[in-house]
C-alpha positions as CSV (number, residue, x, y, z in Angstrom):
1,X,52.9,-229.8,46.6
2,X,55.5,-231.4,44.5
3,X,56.5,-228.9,41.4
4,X,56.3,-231.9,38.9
5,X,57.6,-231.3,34.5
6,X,55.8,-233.7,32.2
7,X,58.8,-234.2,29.4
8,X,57.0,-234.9,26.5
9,X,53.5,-234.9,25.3
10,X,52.7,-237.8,22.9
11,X,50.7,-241.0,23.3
12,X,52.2,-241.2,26.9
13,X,52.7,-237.4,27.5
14,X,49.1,-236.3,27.4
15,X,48.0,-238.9,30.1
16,X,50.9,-238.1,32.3
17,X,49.7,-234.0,31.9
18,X,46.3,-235.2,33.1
19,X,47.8,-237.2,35.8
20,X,50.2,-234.4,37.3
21,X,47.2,-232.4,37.1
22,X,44.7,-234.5,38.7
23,X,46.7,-235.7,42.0
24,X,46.7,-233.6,45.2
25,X,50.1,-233.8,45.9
26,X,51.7,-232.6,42.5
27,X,51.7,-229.4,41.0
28,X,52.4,-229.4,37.0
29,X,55.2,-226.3,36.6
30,X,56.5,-227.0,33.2
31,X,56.4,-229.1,30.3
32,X,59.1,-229.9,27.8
33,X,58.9,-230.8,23.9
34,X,60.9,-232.0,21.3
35,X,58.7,-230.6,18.6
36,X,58.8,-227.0,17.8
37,X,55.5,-226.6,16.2
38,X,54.0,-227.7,20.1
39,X,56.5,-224.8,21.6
40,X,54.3,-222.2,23.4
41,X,51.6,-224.2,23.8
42,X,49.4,-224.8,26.7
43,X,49.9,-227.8,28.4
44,X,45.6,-228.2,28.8
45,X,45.4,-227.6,25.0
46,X,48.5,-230.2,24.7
47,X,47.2,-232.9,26.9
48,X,43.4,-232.6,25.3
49,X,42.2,-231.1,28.4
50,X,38.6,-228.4,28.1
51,X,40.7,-225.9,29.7
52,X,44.1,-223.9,29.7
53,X,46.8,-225.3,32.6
54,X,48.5,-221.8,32.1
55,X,51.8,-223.3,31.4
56,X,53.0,-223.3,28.2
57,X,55.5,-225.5,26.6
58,X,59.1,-225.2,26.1
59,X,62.1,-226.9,24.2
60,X,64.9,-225.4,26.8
61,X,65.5,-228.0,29.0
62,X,68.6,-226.3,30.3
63,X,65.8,-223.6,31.7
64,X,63.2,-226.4,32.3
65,X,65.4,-228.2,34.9
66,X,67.1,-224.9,36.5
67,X,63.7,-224.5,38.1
68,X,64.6,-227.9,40.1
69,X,61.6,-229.6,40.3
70,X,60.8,-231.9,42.4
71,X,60.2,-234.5,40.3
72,X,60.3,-235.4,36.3
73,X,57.5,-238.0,35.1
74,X,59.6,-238.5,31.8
75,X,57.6,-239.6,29.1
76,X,59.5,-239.1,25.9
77,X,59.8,-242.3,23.4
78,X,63.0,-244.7,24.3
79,X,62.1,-247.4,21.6
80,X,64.5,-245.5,19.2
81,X,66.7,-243.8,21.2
82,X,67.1,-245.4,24.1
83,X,70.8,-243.5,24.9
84,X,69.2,-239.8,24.4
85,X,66.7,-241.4,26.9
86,X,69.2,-242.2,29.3
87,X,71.3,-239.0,29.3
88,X,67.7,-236.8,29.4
89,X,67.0,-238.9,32.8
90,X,70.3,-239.0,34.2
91,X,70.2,-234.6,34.2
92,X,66.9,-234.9,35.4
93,X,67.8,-236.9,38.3
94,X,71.0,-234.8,38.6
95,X,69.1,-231.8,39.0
96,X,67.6,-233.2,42.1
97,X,64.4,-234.6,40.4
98,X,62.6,-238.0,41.1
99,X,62.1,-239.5,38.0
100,X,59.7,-241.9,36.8
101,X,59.3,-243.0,33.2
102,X,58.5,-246.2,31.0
103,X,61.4,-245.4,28.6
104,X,64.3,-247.1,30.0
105,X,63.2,-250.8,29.6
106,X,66.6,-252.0,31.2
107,X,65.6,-250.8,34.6
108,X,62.7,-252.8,34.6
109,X,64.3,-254.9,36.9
110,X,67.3,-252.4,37.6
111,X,69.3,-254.9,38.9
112,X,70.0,-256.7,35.8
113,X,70.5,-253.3,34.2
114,X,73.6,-253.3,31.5
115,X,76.6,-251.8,34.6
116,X,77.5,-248.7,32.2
117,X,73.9,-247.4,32.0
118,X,73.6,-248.1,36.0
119,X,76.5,-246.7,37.1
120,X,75.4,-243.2,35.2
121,X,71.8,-243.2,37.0
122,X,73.6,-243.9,40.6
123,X,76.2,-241.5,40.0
124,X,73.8,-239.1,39.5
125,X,71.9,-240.2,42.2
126,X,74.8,-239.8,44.5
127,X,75.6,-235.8,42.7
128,X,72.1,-234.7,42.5
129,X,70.3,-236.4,45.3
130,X,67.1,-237.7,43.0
131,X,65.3,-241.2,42.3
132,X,64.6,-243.3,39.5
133,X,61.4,-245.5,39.2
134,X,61.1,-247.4,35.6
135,X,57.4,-249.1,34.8
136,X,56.3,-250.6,31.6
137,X,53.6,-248.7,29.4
138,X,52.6,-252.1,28.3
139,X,51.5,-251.3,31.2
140,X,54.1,-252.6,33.7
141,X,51.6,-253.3,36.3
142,X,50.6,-256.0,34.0
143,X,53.4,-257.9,34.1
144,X,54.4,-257.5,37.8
145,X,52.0,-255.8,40.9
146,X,49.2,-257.2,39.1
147,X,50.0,-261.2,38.2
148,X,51.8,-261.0,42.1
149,X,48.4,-260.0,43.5
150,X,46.5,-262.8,41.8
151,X,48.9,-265.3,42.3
152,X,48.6,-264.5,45.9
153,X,45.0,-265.8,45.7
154,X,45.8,-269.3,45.2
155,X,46.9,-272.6,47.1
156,X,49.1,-273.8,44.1
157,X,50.5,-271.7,41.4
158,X,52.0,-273.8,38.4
159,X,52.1,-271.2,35.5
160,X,51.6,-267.6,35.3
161,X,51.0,-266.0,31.9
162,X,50.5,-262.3,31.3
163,X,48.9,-260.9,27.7
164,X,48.6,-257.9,26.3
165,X,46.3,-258.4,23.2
166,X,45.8,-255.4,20.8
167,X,44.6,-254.3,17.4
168,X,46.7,-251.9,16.4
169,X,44.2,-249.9,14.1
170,X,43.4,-247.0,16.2
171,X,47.2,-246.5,17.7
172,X,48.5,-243.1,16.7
173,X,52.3,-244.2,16.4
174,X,53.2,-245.2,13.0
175,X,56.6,-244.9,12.6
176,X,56.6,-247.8,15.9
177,X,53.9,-250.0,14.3
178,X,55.7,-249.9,11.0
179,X,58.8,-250.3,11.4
180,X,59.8,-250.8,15.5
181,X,56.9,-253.8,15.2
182,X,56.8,-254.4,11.5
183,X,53.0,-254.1,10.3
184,X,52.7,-253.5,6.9
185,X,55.8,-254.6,6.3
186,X,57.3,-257.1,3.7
187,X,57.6,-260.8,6.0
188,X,61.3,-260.8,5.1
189,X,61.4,-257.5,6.8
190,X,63.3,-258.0,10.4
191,X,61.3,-255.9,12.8
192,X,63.6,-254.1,15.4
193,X,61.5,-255.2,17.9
194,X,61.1,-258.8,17.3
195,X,64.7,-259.3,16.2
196,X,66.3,-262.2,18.4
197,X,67.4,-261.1,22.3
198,X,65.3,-258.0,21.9
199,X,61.9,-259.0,23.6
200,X,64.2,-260.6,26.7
201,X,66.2,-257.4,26.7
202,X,62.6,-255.3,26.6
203,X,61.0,-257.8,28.9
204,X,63.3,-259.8,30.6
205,X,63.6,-257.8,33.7
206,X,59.9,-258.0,34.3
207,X,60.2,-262.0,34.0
208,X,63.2,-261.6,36.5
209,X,61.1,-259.3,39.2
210,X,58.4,-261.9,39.3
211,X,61.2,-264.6,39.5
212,X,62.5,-262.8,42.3
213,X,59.0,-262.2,43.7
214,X,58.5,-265.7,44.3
215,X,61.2,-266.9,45.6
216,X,62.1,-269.0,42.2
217,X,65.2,-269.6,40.5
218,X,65.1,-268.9,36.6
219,X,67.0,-271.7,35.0
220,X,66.9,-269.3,31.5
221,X,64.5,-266.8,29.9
222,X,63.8,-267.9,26.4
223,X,61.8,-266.1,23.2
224,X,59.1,-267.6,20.8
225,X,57.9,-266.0,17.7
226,X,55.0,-266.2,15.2
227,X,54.0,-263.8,12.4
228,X,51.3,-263.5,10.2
229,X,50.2,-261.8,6.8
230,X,47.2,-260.0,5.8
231,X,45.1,-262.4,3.5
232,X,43.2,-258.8,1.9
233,X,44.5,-255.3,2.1
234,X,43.1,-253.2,5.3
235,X,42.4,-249.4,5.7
236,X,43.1,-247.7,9.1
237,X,41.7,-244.4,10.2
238,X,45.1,-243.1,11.6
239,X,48.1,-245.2,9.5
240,X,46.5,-245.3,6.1
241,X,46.2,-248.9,4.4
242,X,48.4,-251.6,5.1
243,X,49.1,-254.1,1.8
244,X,48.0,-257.8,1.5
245,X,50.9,-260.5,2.1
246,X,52.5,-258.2,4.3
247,X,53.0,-258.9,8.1
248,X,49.4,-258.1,10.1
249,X,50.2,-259.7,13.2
250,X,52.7,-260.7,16.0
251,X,52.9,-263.5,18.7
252,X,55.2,-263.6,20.5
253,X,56.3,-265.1,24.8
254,X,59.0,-263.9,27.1
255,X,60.0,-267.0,29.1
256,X,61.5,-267.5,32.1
257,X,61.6,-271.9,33.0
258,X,61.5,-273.1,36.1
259,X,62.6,-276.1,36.8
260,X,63.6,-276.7,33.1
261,X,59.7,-275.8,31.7
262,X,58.0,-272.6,31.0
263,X,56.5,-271.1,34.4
264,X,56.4,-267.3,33.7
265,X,55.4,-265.6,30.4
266,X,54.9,-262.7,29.3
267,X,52.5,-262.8,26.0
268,X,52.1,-259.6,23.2
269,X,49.7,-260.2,20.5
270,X,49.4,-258.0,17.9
271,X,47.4,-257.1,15.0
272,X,46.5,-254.2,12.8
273,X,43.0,-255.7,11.8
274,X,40.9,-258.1,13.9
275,X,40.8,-260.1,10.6
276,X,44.4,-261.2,11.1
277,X,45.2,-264.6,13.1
278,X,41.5,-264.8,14.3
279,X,42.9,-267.9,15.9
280,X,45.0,-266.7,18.7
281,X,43.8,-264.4,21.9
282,X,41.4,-262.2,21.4
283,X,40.0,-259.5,23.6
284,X,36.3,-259.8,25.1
285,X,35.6,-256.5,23.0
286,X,37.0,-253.9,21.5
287,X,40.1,-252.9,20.3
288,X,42.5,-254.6,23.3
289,X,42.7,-256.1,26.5
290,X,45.1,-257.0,29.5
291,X,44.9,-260.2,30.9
292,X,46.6,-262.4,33.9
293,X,46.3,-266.5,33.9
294,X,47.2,-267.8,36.8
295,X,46.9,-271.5,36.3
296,X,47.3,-273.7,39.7
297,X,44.4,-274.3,42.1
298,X,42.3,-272.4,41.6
299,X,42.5,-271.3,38.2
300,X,42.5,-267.5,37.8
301,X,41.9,-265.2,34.9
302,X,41.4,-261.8,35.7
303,X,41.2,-259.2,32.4
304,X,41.8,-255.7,32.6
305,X,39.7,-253.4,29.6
306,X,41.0,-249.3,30.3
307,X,40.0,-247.1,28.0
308,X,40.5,-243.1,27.5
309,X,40.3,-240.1,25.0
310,X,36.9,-241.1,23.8
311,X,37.0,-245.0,23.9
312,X,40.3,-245.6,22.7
313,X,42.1,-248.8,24.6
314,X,45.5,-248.4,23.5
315,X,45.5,-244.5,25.1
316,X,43.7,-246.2,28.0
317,X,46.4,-248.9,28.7
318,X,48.7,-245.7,28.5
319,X,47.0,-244.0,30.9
320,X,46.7,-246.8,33.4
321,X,50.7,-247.1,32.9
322,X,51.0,-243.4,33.5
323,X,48.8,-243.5,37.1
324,X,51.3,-246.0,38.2
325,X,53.9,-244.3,37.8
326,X,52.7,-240.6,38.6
327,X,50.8,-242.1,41.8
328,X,54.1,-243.4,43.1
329,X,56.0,-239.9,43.0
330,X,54.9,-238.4,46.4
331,X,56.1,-241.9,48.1
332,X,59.6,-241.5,46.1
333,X,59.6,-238.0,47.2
334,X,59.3,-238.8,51.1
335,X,61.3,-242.3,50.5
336,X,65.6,-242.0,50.5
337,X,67.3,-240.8,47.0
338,X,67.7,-244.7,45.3
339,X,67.1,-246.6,42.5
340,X,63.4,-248.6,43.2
341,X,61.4,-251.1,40.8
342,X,57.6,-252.4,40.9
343,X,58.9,-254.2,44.3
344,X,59.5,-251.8,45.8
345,X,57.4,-249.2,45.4
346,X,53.8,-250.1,46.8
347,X,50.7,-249.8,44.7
348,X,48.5,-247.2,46.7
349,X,44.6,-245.9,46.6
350,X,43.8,-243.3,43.8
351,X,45.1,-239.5,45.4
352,X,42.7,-238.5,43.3
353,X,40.0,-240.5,44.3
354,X,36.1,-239.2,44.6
355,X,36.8,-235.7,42.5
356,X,39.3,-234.2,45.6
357,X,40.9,-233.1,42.7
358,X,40.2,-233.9,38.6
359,X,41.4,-232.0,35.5
């Protein structure tokens, strides 16, 4: 058994305490917080679970780590603090740890990672002896195991386009829907997220690994951007109302040409009512969807609908993106100390598969 922290235990957090839990060859031993109100806690309670875990949360890292677990599945927010985020992995991994995490959207593609923030992981690596494996919660899969595999079914492949399409109405994360994405917002307002370079720095390296994938040079990776304001004002159950005029939803593609046209894109579109920009993709139902086109001969469209804590898609695209990453940590754990990406590490059958073990 793997002695395995969950660090953090928000949208992400919760799924990766069921996932620690639920495969054979982990065994949760701690679980760290930011919040003092969750300090004490029981992870089961924490992570929604019908039953007590019987380990209860802690803020002391310094302890938390001291234990030297065999791995970290690190799952504390990086959209706004992407440098705490770094120096929380880099002890982790220091202290021995395999770490795996969706925080660090640099390391998508870790090769392509800014030298400064690389060079601190691999001397860490090289002191401590751990791993580091970064996958999107968008979910990475999505945009890299996933298109790859359907691509592979084809003769021809001309374009390949992967969407994430959500309603953002049910998404317990305000502070990132506000003001990270922009809903709600003014349409002068410059969301964070959507300022220029930003989606290529989030998403880039996933356009690069499926470059790299396939053999193909990128001549350039290149943004596009649309935005849309609510015609009435809407009410959501979680964030409260969100005005009339101001932005309700987001399109925008990560591009990376080949051959001087668009060949692999990565697509978000975004709304906080289905009302908004009825026009554009839409899921087959519900609240949001994943979905890979693979145009070429044959044409492929394969959609991915996941869904967790009582229906809700958004927490079940988290928890897909979690079982990626907390599936891969016994193969890290056998595999040399290194940095690996979505290449490298294989995508394996369910250890939990058929019950042999389920929170």
């Amino acid at each position: 058994m793997i002695p395995t922290i969950v660090w953090g235990t928000g949208n992400v957090g919760r799924a990766a305490v069921r996932a620690v839990t639920a495969h054979p060859a982990l065994e949760l031993c701690g679980v760290l917080v930011h919040n003092p109100d969750k300090a004490g806690r029981d992870a089961g309670d924490l992570a929604g679970l019908d039953r007590p875990l019987g380990i209860a949360a802690t803020l002391d890292i310094d302890a938390a780590l001291a234990t030297r677990p065999g791995a970290v599945v690190y799952a504390a927010s990086g959209d706004i603090r992407p440098d705490d985020a770094l120096a929380d992995i880099v002890r982790a991994i220091r202290a021995g740890a395999v770490v795996v995490t969706p925080a660090l959207y640099a390391f998508y593609d870790h090769r392509s990672a800014p030298p400064e923030a690389r060079e601190q992981v691999l001397a860490a690596i090289a002191d401590g002896g751990g791993s580091l494996f970064v996958s999107g919660v968008d979910p990475g899969w999505g945009n890299d195991v996933l298109p790859l595999l359907v691509a592979g079914l084809g003769s021809e492949v001309e374009t390949i386009r992967c969407q994430e399409i959500f309603d953002y109405t049910t998404y317990d994360q305000p502070d990132s829907v506000r003001y990270l994405v922009g809903m709600g917002q003014p349409m002068d307002y410059q969301p964070p997220m959507l300022a220029p370079g930003v989606p290529t720095m989030v998403w880039g390296g996933q356009i690069r690994l499926l470059a790299r994938a396939l053999g193909a040079e990128l001549d350039e990776i290149r943004e596009t951007l649309d935005r849309r304001p609510l015609e009435s004002t809407v009410h959501t159950e979680r964030m409260g109302a969100f005005e009339a005029g101001t932005q309700g939803a987001v399109r925008f593609e990560v591009q990376g040409l080949v051959g001087g046209a668009p060949r692999l894109i990565i697509e978000h579109v975004t709304r906080i009512h289905p009302a908004c920009a009825p026009d554009w993709p839409t899921p087959p139902s519900g609240d949001g969807a994943h979905r890979v086109i693979v145009a070429g001969r044959p044409r492929i469209e394969v959609t991915v609908e996941a869904t967790d804590e009582d229906g809700n898609r958004s927490a079940g695209g988290n928890a897909t993106a979690v079982g990626r990453l907390v599936g891969a940590i016994d193969w890290l754990a056998a595999a040399e100390p290194g940095l690996y990406d979505a290449l490298d590490v294989p995508l394996r059958p369910a250890a939990g598969l058929l019950g042999r073990r389920h929170p």
